[in-house]
N, C-alpha and C positions, 0 to 999 in steps of 0.2 A: 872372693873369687867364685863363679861361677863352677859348679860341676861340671864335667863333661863326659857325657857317657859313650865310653866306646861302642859302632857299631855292633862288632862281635866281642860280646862277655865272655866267651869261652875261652877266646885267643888272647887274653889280657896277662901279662905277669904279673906273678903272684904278689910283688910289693904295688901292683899300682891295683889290685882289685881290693886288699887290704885297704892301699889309699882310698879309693871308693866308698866301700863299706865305712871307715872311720868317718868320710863327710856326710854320712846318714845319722849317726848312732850319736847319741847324748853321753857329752863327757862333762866330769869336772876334774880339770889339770890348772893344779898353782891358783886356787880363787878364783876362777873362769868357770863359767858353765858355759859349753859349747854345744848347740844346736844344729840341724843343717850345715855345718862347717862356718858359723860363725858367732860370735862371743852374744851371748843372751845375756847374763848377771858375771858381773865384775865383783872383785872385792869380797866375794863368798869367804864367812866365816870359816876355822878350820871343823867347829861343830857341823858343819851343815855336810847331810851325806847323800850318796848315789848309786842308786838298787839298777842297773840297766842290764839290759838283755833280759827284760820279761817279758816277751814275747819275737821267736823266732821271726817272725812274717812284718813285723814292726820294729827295727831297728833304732828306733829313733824314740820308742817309748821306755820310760825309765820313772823311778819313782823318787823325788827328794824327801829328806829326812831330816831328824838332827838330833843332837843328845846335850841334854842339860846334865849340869851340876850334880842337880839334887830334885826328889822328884815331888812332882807337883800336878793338880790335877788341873792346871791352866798355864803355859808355855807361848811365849811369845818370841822366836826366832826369828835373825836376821842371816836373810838369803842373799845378801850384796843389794849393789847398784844394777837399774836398768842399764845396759851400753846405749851409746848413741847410735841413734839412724832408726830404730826401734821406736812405732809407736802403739797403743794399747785401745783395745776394747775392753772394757770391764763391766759385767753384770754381777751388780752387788745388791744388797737387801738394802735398801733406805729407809726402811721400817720393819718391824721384825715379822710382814706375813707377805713382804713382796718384794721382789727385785725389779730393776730398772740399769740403763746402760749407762757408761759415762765414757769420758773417751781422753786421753792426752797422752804426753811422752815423757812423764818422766817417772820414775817410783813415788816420790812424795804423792801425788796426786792421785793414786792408788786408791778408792775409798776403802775403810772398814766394812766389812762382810762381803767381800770381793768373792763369789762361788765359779767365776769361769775369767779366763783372764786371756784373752786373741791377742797375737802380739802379731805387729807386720814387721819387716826388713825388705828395702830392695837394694840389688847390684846394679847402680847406675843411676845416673842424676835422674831425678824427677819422679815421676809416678809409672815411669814406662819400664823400669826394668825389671828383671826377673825374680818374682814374691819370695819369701819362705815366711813361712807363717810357724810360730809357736804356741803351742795352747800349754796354760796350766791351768791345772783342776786339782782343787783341793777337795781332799775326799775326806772318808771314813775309814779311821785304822782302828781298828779291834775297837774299846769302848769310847776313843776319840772321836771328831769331828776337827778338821782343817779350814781353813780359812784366811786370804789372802788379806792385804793392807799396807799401805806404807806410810813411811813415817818421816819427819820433818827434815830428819838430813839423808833424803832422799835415797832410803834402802826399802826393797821390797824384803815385807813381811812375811811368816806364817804366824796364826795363833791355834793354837793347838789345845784342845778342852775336851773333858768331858761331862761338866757341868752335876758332879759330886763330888765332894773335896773329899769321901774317900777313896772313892777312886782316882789314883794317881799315875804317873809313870815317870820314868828319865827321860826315855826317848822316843821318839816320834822317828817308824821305820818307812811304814809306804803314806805319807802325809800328803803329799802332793803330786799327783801324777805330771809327768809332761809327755811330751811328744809332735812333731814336726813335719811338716808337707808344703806342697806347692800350690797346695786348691783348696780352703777352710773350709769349705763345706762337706769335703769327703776329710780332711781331719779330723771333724770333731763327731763324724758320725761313725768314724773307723775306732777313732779312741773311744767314744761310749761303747760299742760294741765289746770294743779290747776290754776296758775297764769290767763291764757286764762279765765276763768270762774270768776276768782276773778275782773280782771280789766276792761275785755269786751272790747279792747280798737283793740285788735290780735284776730288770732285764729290760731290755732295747724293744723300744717300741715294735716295730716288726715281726716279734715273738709272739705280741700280746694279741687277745681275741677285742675285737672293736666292735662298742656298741652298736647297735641298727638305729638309734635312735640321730644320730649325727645324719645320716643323711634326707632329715626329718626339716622340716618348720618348726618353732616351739614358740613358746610362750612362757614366762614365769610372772610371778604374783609379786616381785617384793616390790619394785618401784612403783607396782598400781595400784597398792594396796598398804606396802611395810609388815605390819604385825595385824594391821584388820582385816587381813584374808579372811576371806567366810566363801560358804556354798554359791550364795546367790549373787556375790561378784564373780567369781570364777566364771560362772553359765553364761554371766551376760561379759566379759570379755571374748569370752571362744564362739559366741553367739556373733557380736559383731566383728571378730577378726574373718569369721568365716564368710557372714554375707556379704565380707566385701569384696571375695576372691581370694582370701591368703588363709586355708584352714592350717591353726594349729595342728601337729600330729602327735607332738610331745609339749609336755607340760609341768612345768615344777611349781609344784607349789611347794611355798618357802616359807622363813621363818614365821612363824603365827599360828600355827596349827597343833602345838603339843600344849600339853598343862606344866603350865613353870610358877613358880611363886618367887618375889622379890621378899626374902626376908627381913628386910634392912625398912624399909619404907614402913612398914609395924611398929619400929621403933624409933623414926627421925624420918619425916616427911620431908624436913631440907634435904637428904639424903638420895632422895628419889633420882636425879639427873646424873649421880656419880653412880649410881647403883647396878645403872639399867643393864651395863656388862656382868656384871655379877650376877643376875638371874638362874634360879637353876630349876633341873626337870626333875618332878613332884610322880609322873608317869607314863609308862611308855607307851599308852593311847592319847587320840586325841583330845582335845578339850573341848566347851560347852558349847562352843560356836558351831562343832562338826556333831553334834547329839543335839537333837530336835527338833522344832515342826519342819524348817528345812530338809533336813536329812537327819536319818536314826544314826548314822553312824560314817564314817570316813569311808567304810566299803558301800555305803547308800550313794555316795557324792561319788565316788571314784567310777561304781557301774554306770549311773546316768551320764556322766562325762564320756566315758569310750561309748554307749550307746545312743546317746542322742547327738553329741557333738563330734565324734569321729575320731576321737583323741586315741593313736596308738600306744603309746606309752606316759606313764605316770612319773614323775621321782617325787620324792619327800624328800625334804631338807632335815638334817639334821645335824649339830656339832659333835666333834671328836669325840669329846665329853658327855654326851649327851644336849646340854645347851652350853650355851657361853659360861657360865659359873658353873659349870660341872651339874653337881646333882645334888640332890637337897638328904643329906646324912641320915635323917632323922623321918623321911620318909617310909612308910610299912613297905612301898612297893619296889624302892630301892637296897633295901637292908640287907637283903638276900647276896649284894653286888660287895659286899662288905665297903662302903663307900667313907672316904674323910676326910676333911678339911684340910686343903694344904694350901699352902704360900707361895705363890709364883714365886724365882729370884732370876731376873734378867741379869745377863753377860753383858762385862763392858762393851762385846758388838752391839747388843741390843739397842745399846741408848748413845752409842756414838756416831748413829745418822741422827735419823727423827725418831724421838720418845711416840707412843701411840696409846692415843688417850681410853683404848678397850684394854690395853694391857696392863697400864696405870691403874685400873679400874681393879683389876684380879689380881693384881699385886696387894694390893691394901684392903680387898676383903675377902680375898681366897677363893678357892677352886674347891668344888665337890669332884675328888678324884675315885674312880673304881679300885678297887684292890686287882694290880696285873692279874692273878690268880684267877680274876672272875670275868676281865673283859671280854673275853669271846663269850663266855654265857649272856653278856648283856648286849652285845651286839645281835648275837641269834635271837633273843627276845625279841629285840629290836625289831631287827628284820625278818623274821618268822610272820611277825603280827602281820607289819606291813603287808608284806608278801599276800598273806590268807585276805587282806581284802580287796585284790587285784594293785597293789603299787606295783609299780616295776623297778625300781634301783630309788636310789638316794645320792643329795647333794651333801658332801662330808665337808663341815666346815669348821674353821678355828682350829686347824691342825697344829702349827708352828707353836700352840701352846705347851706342847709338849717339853721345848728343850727347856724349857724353865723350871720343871716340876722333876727333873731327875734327880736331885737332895735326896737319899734315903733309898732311891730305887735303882743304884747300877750305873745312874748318869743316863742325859739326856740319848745317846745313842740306842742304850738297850731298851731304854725304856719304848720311847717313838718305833722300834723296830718290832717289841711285840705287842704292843696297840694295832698295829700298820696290818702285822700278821694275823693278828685276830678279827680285826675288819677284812682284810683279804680274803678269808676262810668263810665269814661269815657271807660276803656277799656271790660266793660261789655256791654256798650250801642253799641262796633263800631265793635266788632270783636268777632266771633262764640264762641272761647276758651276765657279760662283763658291765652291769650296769655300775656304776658309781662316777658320779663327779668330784674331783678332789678341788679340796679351793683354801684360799690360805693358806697353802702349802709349800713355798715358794725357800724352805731351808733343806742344804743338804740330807740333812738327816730324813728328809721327806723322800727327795730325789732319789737319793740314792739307798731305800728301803721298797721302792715300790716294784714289787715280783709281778704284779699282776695288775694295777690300776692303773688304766688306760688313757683317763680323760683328766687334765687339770687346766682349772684356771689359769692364764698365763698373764694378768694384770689384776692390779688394784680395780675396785668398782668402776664401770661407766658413771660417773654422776652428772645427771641431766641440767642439775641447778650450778654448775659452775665451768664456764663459760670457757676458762681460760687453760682447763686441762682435757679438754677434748684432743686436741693435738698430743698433746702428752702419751693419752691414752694407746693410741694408733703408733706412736714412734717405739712404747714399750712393750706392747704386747706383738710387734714384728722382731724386735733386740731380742727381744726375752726365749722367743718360738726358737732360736740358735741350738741354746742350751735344752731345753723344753721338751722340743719338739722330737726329740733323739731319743725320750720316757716317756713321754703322753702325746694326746692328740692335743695340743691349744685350746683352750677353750677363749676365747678374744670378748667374752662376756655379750650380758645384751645389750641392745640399745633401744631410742626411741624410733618408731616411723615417724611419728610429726613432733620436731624437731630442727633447727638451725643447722644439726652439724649429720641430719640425718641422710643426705646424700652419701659425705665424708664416712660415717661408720658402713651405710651398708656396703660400701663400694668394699672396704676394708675388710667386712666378713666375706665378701664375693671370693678374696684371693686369696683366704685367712687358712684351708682345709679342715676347719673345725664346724663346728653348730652354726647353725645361724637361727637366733632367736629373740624378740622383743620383751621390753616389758611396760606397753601403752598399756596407759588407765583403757577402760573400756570407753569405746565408742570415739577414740583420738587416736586415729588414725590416718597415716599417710598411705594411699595403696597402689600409688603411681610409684615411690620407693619401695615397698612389697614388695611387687610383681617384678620387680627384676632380680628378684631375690629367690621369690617362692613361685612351681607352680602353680595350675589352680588346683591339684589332687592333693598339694602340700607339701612334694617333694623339693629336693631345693639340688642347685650344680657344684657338687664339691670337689672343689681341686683335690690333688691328689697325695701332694704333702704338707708339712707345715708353710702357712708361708714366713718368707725371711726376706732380709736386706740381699739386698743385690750384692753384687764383691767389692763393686765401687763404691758404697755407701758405709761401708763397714766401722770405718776410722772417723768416719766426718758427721758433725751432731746434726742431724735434721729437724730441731726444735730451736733452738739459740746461735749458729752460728751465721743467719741471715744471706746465706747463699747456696745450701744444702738442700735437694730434694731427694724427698724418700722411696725410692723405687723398690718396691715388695714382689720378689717373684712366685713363680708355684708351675707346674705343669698339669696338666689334664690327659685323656687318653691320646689325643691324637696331636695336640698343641700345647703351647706355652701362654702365660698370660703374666703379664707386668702391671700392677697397680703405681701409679704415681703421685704421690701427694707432697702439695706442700703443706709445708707442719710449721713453717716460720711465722714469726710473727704475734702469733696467739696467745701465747704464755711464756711458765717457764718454769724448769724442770723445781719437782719438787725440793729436792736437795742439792747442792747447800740450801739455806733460806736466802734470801737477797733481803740487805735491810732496805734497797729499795725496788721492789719490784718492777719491771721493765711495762711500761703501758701496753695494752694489746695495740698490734697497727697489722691495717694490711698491706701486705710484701709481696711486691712481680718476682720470681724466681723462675729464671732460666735453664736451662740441662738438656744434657745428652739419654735418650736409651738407645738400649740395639739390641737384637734377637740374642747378641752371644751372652747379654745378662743374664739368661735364662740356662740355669745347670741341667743338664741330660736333655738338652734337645735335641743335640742326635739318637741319643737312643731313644726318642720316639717318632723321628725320621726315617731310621733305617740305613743300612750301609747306603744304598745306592744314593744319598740325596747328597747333589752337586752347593748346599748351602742356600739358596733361594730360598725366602720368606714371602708369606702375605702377611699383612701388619690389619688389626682393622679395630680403629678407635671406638670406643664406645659412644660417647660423647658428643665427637663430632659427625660419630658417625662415617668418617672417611677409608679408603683403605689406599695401602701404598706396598710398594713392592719393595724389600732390602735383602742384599748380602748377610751375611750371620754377621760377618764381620762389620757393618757399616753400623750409621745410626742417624736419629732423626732429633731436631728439636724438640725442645717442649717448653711452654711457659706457662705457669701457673699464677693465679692468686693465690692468699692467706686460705686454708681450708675448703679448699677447691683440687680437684684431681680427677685424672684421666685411667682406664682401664686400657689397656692393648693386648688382642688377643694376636699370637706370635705361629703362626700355621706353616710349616716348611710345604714349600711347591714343589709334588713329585707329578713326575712324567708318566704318561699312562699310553700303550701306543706310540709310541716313540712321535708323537703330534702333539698330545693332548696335557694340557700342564695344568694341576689341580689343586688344591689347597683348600680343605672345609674350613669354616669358620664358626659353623653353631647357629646357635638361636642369636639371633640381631639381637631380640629385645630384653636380653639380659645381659647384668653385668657380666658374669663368668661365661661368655657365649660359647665356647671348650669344652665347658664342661658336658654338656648335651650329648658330644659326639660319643660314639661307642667305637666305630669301627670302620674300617674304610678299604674295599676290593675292585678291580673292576673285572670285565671281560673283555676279549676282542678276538675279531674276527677280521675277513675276508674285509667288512663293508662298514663296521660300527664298531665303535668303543663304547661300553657302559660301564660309568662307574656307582658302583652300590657302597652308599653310606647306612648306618644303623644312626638312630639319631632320635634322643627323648623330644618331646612336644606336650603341647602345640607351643607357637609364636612362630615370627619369620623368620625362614633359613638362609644361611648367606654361604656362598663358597664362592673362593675367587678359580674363576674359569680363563683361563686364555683365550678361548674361544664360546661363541655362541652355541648353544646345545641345540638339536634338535628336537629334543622331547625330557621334558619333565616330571617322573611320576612320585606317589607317595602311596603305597600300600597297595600300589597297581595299579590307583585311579591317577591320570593324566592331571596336571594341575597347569594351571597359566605364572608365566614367571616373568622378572624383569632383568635386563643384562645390560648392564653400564659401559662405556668406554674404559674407565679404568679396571673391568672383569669382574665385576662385582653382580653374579646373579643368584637371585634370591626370589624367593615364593613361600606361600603361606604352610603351614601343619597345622590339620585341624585337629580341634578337641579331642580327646578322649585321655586313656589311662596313659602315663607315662613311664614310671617308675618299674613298670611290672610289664609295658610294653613299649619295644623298639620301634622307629617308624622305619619303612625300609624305602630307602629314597637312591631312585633311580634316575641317571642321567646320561642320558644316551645322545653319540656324535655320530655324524654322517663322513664316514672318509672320501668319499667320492664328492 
């Protein structure tokens, strides 16, 4: 049954405000766990416990638990049955340095390493009635780590570890948070919030300081290069990204640039192909490819980079560990770090999605690990060096090796937590920004340890040579931004410009609110997809939050279920924007495996949007707007008028997709109906806009935009203007039947200058 909230809460009696309050608040009575005032998990053990009322202002948030036997440093608790009506979103790790979404209705189906778990219910047949949404989140309790899963006679799990068998425990107190709403997008950003304040351990994106580098163009070196990054590739990538119109401003150069030695290949040259993870770093300069006739040294390449090719910032790559195998023990310049050889040992989660053939690798010839004791010294090394010869931050990679090396050290939580802290410290003490990119970091223990790191990868690699996970790509780093995006800023990886699926990614990073950055060999170049991407000064139009699935997309697979399209929203300053892609047909999802995998086919898929997909488009409408949208396609280029509440078709191909930017029309002059739309010629045409006022008088309405450039400007006008200016000069414009009038911004700086765009009406 439906809630019903009294008009006046004051005048309520006191058993029906209690009534009330109990249909908000998480109970467990008799085996039931009750949510929003209806049964979530049936059948609950009597083990299984309920911490609620931690937090006043959140009633509905509460923490399950349980208590074993006998204690043990690995727990696998049964939480009941899903109830019926109840269907699930699950983003779980399918390999131990990434997650991915999955989607069904019953517990069985649950995968292992389950880190966020979206449940729906509605009151009333069909899809039309009214939501309550439950989220659990398996956290971090003192030296444990949580983690959801179900099992064959259909009960939801927790498994509870902390990856040292001496550190043990009986019971598991705050294991799993939950908590309940009517909107999942303000649930799961109100519980990380809750969460952040409840554990102190994180903190929520919106605390954190954000690189300047994101709203940058970048470039990185690994797909143009891999490991044979040198000087004189770098100059001639940034050389021809720049003449073609799209300059780099940021730049990573990535794996290939430190001194690592493969010790194994010395002693068994068969060895060499299993090895190549096992690599480890010999010193914390660069190696011989950055010392020589080329360049003296790493700060030789870095100065001619920012001075000849324009490049504002720098990162260096480098892993948790130093490289992949850690560090080489027996090294003079590592001894100092007291370093030793140890043994990865994967959790049965680890290896019951997909095993991963770099973890195989450092399973069976070990990790050169720092002594805790000394990792902040070695990070400050690290980064000090860097730092002194103009790098700006670092790419932190191979993190999730962590939980496997906790044996001997506290268990996998403590350990990852002050690694996490000594890189945190480290990268505050050596470099201006919050610069650091996190990657591979895709385990709680990551998540919910990061106080201060800003930016993480939110998918597995873009890989340009296989064909049939492009789609994948784009469905999991939008699922994944859910979770993600509530700690870091997305990073949705690079891609190619010249490329098959390179419409499809850039459109993707347009709506993504993170980086947008390629990694084309030099001189392979798309710059007709570029330039809808990047100015010509380099700056790029980034939305304002993560982008995410729409609300209607949430439960339904947009990869495999051959009728599903993906609608990614995001907002901007003055507008909304909806990416639409279809993702059917291409592939198929990494996990399970298929012993026969489904052929790629292209698929017509049909759908609905409508401006209400877009979350907080009132509030950047404003009280006064009666609901009225301008819609205006990218693609086609068209624009159309809708209600918030309406909605328009759409039909897509296999790996084909539309942008819509979603502009609310307010009234200016009580005549004059307005709605900017951006720059035409880019996909995020919103994100351009800055600001929007007018004036009016006796005789004339002028309404002033603020608005980045150059390209052509579109705003949907009700009426024909009488004068068009840009910076005070008068320009020539064109105005459509369907309102659509639009005129040039010419060249100059963008980023650093607003263009001031006036359009003035004749009341008479």
């Amino acid at each position: 049954m439906p809630l019903v909230v009294p008009a006046c809460p004051s005048s309520r009696h006191p058993s029906a405000a209690a009534s009330a309050r109990q249909m908000t608040t998480t109970r467990l009575e008799g085996g039931s766990l009750l949510v929003g005032g209806r049964e979530l998990l049936a059948q609950s053990p009597p083990e299984v416990t309920l911490r609620a009322g931690v937090a006043d202002a959140a009633p509905g948030a509460a923490f399950l638990g349980a208590r074993a036997a006998a204690p043990s440093s690995r727990h696998v608790f049964s939480l009941g049955t899903i109830s019926k009506g109840w269907r699930w979103l699950s983003l779980f790790r399918f390999k131990i340095w990434w997650m991915a979404p999955k989607m069904g209705p019953a517990a069985a189906g649950v995968p292992a390493e389950t880190q966020m778990l979206l449940l729906e219910t509605r009151n009333g047949a069909g899809a039309t009635g009214d939501a309550v949404y439950a989220l659990m989140l398996p956290v971090l309790d003192g030296d444990f780590r949580a983690s959801l899963q179900g099992a064959p006679e259909d009960e939801l799990q927790f498994c509870f570890e902390s990856g040292d068998p001496d550190v043990q425990t009986m019971e598991a107190v705050d294991a799993v948070f939950i908590n309940s709403g009517d909107n999942p997008f303000k649930l799961i950003k109100e519980s990380i919030k809750l969460l952040s304040k409840i554990k102190g351990t994180f903190s929520h994106i919106e605390s954190k300081e954000i690189s300047a580098y994101l709203d940058w163009f970048g470039w990185c070196t690994w797909d143009a290069f891999y490991k044979a990054v040198n000087p004189a590739g770098i100059e001639e990538g940034l050389q021809s990204l720049r003449e073609g119109g799209a300059p780099p401003k940021f730049l990573i150069i990535d794996d290939g640039w430190q001194e690592i030695v493969n010790e194994f290949e010395e002693v068994d040259e068969a060895l060499r192909e299993q090895t190549l993870f096992a690599e480890r770093l010999v010193d914390l300069k660069e190696n011989d490819k950055f010392r020589g006739e080329a360049c003296e040294n790493l700060g030789d390449i870095v100065k001619k980079i920012k001075e000849k090719h324009g490049v504002k910032y720098i990162y260096a790559w480098h892993a948790l560990l130093g490289y992949w195998g850690g560090v080489r023990a027996t090294s003079d310049a590592m001894k100092k770090y007291n370093p030793k050889l140890v043994y990865p040992v994967q959790s049965p989660g680890n290896v019951a999605n997909l095993r991963d053939v770099a973890m195989d690798s450092l399973q069976k010839f070990g990790v050169g690990i720092i002594d805790p004791d000394k990792i902040y010294e070695f990070y400050n090394d690290q980064h000090s060096y860097l730092s002194s010869v103009g790098v700006n931050g670092v790419k932190v990679d191979v993190q999730n090796v962590m939980e496997t090396l906790g044996h001997g050290f506290g268990g996998r939580v403590a350990l990852t937590r002050k690694y996490q802290q000594a890189l945190e410290e480290s990268i505050a003490r050596n470099f201006k920004g919050n610069d650091i990119i996190c990657c591979m970091c895709h385990n709680s223990d990551n998540i919910f340890s990061a106080m201060k790191s800003a930016v993480a990868r939110a998918s597995e690699d873009f890989m340009p040579r296989e064909p049939t996970l492009q789609t994948l790509h784009i469905a999991t780093v939008a699922f994944n931004s859910l979770l993600l995006g509530e700690v870091f800023i997305p990073d949705w990886d690079m891609f190619h410009s010249e490329h098959e699926s390179a419409e499809f990614h850039g459109a993707a990073r347009a709506v993504s609110g993170g980086g947008v950055y390629v990694s084309d060999k030099p001189g392979v170049h798309n710059f007709s997809v570029l330039k809808k991407l990047v100015l010509p000064d380099g700056s790029i139009l980034r939305a304002r939050h993560a982008g995410r699935p729409t609300c209607d997309c949430l439960f339904d697979d947009p990869v495999m279920d051959d009728k599903s399209l993906l609608k990614i929203w995001n907002v901007n300053n003055l507008s909304g924007v909806i990416g639409v892609f279809n993702c059917q047909g291409a592939g198929n999802w990494a996990w399970p495996v298929n012993a026969i995998p489904r052929v790629p086919t292209t698929v017509n898929i049909a759908g609905h949007f409508s401006p209400s997909d877009v979350e907080s488009l009132e509030e950047i409408a404003g009280d006064d707007w009666n609901g009225a949208t301008a819609l205006y396609a990218f693609n086609s280029c068209s624009l159309s008028r809708l209600q918030k509440n309406q909605s328009l078709e759409v039909s897509l191909c296999t790996m084909t997709c539309e942008i819509y930017t979603i502009s609310p029309i307010k009234v200016f002059g009580e005549a004059v109906r307005v709605a900017p739309l951006g720059l035409l010629n880019m996909f995020n045409s919103g994100g351009a806009l800055d600001s929007i006022a007018s004036s009016v008088d006796s005789s004339d309405t002028t309404i002033q935009i603020k608005c980045r450039g150059p390209g052509r400007f579109g705003v949907y006008s009700s009426a024909r203007p009488a004068i068009c200016r840009v910076d005070a000069h008068e320009v020539e414009f064109s105005y459509s039947d369907d309102g659509l009038l639009a005129f040039d911004l010419p060249d100059g700086p963008s980023l650093s200058h607003l263009r001031n765009i006036e359009i003035l009406y004749r009341l008479c």
